[in-house]
C-alpha positions in Angstrom: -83.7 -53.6 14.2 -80.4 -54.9 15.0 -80.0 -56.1 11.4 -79.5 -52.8 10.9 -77.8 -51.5 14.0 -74.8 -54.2 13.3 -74.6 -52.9 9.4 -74.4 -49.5 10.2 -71.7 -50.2 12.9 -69.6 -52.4 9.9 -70.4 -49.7 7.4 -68.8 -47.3 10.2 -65.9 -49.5 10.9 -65.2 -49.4 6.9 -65.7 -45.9 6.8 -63.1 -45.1 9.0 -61.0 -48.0 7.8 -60.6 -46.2 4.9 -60.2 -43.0 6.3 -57.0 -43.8 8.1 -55.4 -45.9 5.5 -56.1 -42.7 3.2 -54.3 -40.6 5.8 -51.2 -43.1 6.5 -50.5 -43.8 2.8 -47.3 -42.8 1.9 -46.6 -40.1 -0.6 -43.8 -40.2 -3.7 -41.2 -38.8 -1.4 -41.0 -41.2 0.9 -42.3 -43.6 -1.6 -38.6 -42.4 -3.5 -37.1 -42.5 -0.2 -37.7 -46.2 0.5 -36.4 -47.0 -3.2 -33.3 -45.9 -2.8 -32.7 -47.2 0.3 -33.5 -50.4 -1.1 -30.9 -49.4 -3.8 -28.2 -48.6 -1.2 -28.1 -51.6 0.8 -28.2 -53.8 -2.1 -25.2 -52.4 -4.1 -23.1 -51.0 -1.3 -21.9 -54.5 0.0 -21.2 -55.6 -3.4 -18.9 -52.4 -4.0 -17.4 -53.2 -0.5 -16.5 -57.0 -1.5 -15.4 -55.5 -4.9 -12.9 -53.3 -3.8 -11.7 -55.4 -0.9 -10.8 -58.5 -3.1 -9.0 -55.6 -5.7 -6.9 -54.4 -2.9 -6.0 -58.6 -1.7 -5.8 -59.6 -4.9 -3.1 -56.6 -5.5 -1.1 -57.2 -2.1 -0.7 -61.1 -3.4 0.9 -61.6 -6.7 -0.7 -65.3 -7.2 -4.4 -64.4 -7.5 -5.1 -62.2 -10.6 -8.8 -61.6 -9.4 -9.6 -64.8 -7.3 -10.3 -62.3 -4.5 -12.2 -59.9 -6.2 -14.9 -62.7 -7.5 -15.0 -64.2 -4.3 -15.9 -61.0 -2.4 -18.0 -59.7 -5.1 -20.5 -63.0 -4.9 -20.0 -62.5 -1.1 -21.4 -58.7 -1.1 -24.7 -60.1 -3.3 -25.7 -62.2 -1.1 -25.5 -60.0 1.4 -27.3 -57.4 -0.6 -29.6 -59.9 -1.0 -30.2 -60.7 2.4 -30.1 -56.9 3.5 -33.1 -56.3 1.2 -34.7 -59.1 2.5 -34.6 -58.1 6.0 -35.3 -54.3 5.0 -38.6 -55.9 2.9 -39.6 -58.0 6.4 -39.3 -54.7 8.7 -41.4 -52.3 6.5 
């Protein structure tokens, strides 16, 4: 009798396992939503570095686009690390 008692109670547990997880998935909005942000925080420090080295590299006449590269690597790793870190917290 408790054979059965403890299988009922797992098939139960299961049951409402499911249940939630059914409830709690997330739907294409938010499944969009999470995408883009992923999108954002990649490309918008890359942009950043991008312009930044332009506008350094046009204040000094020596560097053509030394800045520009530099700050360009600089923003994709830390889009890199961003998306990491957003990856981690979800």
């Amino acid at each position: 009798m408790t054979h059965r008692r403890r299988l009922k109670q797992q098939v139960d547990n299961q049951v409402r396992r499911m249940k939630k997880a059914e409830r709690e998935r997330p739907n294409l909005l938010a499944q969009t939503v999470y995408l883009g942000t992923l999108g954002l925080v990649m490309v918008l420090p890359i942009i950043g570095g991008v312009y930044l080295g332009h506008w350094l590299d046009s204040i000094m006449p020596g560097s053509p686009i030394c800045w520009t590269l530099s700050l360009m690597f600089a923003g994709i790793v830390v889009g890199i690390f961003n998306v990491y870190f957003l990856i981690q917290n979800k």
